[in-house]
C-alpha positions as CSV (number, residue, x, y, z in Angstrom):
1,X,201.5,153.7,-86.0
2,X,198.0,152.3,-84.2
3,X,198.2,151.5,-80.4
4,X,197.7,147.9,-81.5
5,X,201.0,148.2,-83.8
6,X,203.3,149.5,-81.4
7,X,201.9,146.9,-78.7
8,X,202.8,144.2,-80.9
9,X,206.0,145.9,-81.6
10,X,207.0,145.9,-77.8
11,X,205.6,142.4,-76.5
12,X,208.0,138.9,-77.0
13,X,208.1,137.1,-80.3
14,X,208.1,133.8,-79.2
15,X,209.2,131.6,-82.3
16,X,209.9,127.4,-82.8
17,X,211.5,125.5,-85.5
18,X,208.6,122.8,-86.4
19,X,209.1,119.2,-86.6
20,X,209.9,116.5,-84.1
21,X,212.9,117.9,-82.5
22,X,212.1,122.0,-81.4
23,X,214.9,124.4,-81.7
24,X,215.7,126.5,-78.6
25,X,212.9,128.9,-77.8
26,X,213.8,132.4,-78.9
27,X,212.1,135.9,-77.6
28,X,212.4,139.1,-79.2
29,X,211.6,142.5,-77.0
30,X,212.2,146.6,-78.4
31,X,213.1,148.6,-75.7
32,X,211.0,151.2,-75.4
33,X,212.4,155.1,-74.8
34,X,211.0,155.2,-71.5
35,X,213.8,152.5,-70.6
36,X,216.6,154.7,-71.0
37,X,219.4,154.9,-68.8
38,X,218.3,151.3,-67.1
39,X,221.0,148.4,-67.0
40,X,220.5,145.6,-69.1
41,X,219.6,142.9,-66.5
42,X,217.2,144.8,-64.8
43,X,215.6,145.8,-67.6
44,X,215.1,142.4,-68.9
45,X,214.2,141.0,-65.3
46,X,211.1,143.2,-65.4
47,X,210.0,141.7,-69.4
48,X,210.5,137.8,-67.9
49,X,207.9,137.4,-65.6
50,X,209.1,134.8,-62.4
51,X,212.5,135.1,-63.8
52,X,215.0,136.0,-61.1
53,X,217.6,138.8,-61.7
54,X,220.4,136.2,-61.5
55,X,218.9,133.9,-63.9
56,X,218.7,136.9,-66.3
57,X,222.5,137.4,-65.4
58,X,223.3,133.7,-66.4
59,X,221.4,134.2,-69.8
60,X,223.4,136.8,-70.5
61,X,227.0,135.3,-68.8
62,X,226.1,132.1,-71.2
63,X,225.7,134.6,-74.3
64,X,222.2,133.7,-74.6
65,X,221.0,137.9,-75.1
66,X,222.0,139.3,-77.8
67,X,221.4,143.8,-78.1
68,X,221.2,144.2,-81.7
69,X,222.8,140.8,-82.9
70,X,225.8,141.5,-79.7
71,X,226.3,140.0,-76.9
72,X,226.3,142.1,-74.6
73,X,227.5,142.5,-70.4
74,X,224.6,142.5,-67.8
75,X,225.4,146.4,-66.9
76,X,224.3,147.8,-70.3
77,X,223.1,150.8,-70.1
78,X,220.1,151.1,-72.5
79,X,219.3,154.0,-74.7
80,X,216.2,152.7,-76.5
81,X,215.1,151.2,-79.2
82,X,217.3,148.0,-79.2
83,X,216.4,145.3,-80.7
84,X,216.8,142.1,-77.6
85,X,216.3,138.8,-78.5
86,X,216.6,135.9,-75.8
87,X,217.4,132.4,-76.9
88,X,216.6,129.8,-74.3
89,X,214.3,128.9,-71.6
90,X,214.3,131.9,-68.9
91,X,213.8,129.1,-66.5
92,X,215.9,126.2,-65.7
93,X,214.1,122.4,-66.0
94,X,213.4,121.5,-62.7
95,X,216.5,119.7,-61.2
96,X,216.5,115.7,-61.0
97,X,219.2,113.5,-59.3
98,X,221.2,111.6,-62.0
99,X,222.9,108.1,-61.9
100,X,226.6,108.1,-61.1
101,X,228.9,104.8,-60.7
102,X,230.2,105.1,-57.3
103,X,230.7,102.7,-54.7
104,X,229.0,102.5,-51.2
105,X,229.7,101.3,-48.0
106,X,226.0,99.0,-47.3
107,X,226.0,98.4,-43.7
108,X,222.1,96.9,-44.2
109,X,219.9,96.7,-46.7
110,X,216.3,95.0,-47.0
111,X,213.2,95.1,-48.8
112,X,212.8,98.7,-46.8
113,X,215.9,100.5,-46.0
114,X,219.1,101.0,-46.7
115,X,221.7,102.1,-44.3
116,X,225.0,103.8,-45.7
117,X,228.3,104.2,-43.7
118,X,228.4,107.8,-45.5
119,X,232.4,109.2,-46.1
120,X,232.9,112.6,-45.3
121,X,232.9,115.2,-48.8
122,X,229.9,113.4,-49.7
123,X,226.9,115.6,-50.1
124,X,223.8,113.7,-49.5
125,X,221.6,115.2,-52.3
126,X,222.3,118.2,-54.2
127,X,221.0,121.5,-52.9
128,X,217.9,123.4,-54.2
129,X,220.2,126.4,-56.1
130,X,222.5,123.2,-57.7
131,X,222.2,123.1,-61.4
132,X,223.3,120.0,-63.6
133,X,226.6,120.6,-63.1
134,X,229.4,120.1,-60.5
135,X,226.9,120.8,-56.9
136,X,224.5,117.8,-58.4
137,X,227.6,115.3,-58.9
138,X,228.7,112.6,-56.5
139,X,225.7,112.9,-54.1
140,X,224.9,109.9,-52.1
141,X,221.4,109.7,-53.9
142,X,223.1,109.4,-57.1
143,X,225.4,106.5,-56.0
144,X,222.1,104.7,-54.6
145,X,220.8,105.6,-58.2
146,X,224.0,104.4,-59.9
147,X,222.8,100.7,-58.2
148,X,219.7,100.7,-60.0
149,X,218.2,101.2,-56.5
150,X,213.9,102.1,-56.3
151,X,213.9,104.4,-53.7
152,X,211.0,106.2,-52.4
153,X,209.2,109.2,-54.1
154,X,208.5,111.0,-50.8
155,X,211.6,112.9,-50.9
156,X,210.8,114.1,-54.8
157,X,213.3,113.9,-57.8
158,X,216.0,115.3,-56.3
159,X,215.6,113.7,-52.5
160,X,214.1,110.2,-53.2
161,X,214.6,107.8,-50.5
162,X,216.1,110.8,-48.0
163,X,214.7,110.4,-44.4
164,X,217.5,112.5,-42.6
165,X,220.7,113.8,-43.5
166,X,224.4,114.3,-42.5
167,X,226.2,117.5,-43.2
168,X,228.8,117.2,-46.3
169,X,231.8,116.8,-43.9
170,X,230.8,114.5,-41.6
171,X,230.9,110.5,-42.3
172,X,228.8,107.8,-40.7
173,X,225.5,106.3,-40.7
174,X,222.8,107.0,-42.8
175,X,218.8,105.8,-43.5
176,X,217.7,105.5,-46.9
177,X,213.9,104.3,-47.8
178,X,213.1,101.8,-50.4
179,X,209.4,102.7,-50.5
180,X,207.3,105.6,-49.2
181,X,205.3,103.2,-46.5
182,X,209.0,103.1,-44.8
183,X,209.6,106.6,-45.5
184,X,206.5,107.5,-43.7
185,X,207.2,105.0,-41.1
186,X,210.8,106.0,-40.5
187,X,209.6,109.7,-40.5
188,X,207.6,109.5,-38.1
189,X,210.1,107.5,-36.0
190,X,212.7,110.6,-35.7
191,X,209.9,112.8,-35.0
192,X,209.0,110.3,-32.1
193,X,212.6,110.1,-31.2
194,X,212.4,106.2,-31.9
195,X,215.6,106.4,-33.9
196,X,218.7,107.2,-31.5
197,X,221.8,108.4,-33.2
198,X,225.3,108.2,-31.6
199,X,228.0,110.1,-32.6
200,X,231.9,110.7,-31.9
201,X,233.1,114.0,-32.2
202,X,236.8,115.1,-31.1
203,X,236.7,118.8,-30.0
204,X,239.4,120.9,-28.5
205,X,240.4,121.7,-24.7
206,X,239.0,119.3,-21.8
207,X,235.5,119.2,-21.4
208,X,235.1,119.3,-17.7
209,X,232.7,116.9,-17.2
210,X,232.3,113.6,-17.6
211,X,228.8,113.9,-19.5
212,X,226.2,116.6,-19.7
213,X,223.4,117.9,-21.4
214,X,223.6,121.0,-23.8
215,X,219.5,122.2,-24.6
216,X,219.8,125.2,-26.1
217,X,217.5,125.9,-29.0
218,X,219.1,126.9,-32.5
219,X,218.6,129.2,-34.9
220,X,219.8,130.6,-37.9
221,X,222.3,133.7,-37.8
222,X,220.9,136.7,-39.3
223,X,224.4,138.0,-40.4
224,X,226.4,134.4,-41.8
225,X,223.1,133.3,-43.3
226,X,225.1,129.2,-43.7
227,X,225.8,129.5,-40.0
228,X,223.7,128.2,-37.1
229,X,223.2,129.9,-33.9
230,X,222.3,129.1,-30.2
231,X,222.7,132.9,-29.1
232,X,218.9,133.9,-31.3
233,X,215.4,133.2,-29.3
234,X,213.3,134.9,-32.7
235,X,212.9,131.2,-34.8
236,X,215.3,129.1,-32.6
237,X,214.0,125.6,-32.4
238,X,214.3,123.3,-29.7
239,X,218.1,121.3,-29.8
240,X,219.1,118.3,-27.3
241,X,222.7,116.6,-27.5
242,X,223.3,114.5,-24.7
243,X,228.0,114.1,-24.3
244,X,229.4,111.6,-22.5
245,X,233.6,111.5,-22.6
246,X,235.0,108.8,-23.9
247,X,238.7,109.8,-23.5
248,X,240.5,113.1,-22.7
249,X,243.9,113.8,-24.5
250,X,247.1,115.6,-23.6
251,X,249.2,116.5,-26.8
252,X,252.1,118.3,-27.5
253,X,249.7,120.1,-29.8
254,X,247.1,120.8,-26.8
255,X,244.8,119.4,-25.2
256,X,241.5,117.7,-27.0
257,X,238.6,115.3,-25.4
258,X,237.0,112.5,-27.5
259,X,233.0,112.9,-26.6
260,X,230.2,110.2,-28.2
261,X,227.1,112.5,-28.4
262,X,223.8,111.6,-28.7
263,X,221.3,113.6,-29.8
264,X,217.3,113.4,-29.7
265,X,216.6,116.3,-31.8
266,X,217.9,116.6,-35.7
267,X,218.4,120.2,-36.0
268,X,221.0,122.0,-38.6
269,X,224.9,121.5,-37.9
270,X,223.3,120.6,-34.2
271,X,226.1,119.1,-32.7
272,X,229.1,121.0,-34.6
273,X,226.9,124.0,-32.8
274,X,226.0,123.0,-29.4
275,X,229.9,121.8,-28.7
276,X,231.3,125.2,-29.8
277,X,228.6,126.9,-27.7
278,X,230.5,125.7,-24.3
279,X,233.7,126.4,-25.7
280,X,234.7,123.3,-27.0
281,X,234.7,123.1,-31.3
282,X,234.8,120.3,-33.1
283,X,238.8,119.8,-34.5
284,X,238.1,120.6,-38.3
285,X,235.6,123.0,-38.3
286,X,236.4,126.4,-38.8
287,X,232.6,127.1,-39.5
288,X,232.4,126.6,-35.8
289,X,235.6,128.1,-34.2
290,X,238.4,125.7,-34.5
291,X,241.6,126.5,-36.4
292,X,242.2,125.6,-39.9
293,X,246.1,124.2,-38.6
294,X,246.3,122.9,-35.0
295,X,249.8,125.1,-34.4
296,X,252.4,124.2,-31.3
297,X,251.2,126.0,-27.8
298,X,253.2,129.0,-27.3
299,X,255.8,127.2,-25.1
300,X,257.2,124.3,-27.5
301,X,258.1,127.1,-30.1
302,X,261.3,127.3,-29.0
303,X,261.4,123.2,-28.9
304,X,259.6,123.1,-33.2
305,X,263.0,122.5,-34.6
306,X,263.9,119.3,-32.4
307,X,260.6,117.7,-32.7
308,X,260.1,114.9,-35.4
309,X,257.1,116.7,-36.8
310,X,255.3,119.2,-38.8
311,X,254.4,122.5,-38.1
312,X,251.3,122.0,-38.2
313,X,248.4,119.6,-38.3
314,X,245.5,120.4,-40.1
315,X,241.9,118.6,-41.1
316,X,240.5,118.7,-44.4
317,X,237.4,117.6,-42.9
318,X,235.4,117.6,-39.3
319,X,236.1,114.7,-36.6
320,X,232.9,113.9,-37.1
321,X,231.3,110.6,-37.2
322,X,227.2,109.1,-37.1
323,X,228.7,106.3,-35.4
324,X,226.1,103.9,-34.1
325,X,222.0,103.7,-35.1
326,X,219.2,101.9,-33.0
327,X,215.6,101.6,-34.0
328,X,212.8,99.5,-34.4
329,X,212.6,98.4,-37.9
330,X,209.9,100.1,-40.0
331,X,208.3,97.3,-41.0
332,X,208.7,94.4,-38.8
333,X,209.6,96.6,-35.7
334,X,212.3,93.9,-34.8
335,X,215.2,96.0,-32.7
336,X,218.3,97.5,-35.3
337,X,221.5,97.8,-33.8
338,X,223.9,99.2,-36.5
339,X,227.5,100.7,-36.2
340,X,230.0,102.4,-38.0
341,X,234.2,102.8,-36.9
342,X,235.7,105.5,-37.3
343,X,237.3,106.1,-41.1
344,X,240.8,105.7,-41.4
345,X,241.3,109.0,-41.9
346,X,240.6,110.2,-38.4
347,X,242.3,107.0,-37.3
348,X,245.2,108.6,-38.8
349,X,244.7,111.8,-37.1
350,X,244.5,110.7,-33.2
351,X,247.5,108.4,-34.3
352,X,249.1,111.8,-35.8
353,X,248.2,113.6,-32.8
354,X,249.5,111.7,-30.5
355,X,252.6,110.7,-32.1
């Protein structure tokens, strides 16, 4: 066999179905001897050029490989001379938000913005690594979609009208643009600090003070790579959360303080990670330090059995809340004053608490 035969032999077959509608596009590859002993999915990883190793691993998981007419697991190991054929794009479509039919909480709306009283469990957009499945369902962008809403292309497909965002378990407050000339605008704004953002947090223990000032620069934590840190200098950005104390609480459960913070930098889980950085978590989050069920203290064990309640409290979200907005409006610069209460959930839980 010629050089230019066995070339041929070895390089993809990439075949169509003609006509309007195309049939799934379908690759053939011959593993060559020299590939002996080499697992399946990193084999294949090195014949798909810009095709991750886990993509190859979901081909394969979704039966869409086949080693001679089997489907086959991702830690094959070759012999050589297979006959691979890949049905399928290698690559997903890039990832667009979709329309869903959910209802919002408006708080404003013109021309320019909207603002949304977000409820906790509510991811603002779906994440980069999301797929069309569950992660890129019941996002706040598709709701605003689901209204029929224009929203600005600044953000892309999958972010339009995002200006900011609020973690997935924390409620409150959020800006939405209509158009990019108040996406720009309102941009600019939080990078100004224009835009001041209030929030009420209820963390555990007494804070001593009354108010304070935590600025300490976060970064991310090199070994919980979805954790934030304020103990790394090497990429730490600059962080500012002003606390004052709104009320401090004395439970049978323990103490807690209820703090409004404001902050004038936007940095990851900022406030969830300044608070726990001087001891004081936020109830809720056990990213942070606090305890997935707020237990008895130590000396009303003995008392559990005659007190009319459970044995433990416990969360399912963080007391968390983006609870009051000013700023200049984008357009007309006229002063915005916008608040939020607190959702009747964590209503619930200070009435719960102090029962």
């Amino acid at each position: 066999m010629s050089k230019k035969s066995q070339a041929a032999e070895h390089a993809p077959n990439q075949s169509e179905a003609p006509g309007k509608d195309h049939a799934p596009q379908i690759q053939h590859f011959t593993v060559p001897a020299e590939a002996a002993g080499q697992r399946l999915d990193a084999w294949l990883t090195t014949q798909l050029p810009d095709v991750s190793r886990s993509r190859v691993k979901l081909l394969l998981d979704d039966g869409q490989v086949t080693v001679d007419s089997l489907k086959e697991r991702a830690s094959l190991k070759l012999r050589g001379g297979e006959s691979v054929e890949v049905r399928g794009e290698p690559a997903p479509p890039p990832l667009r938000a979709m329309a869903e039919d959910i209802p919002l909480d408006i708080i404003y709306e013109d021309k320019d913005l909207i603002v949304v009283n977000k409820p906790a469990g509510m991811m603002v957009h779906a994440g980069s690594g999301a797929t069309d499945s569950a992660r890129n369902r019941g996002t706040l962008v598709n709701a605003l979609l689901g209204r029929q809403e224009k929203l600005s292309k600044t953000g892309g497909d999958l972010r339009p009208g995002i200006v900011h965002r609020l973690d997935k378990e924390t409620s409150g407050l959020i800006i939405v643009a209509r158009n990019d000339a108040a996406h720009q605008r309102l941009a600019e704004m939080f990078s100004q600090r224009e835009i001041h953002k209030t929030y009420l947090a209820l963390v555990h223990g007494h804070i001593a003070e009354d108010r304070g000032t935590i600025n300490a620069a976060i970064a991310r934590d090199v070994i919980r790579r979805t954790r934030m840190t304020t103990r790394r200098t090497e990429g730490a950005r600059t962080a500012i959360s002003h606390y004052r104390v709104q009320r401090r609480i004395e439970t049978r459960w323990g103490k807690f303080t209820l703090v409004s913070v404001r902050i004038e930098t936007g940095r990851t889980h900022q406030i969830r990670v300044h608070l726990s950085s001087i001891g004081h978590p936020v109830v809720g989050d056990t990213h942070y330090g606090a305890p997935t069920t707020i237990v008895l203290p130590v000396a009303n064990r003995a008392r559990r059995k005659q007190l009319p309640a459970p044995e433990g409290l416990s969360l399912p979200r963080n007391f968390l809340h983006a609870a009051e907005l000013k700023f200049p409006h984008p357009r007309s610069e006229k002063p915005l004053h916008l608040e939020a209460p607190l959702p009747a959930e964590l209503v619930a839980f200070l009435e719960q608490l102090e029962s």
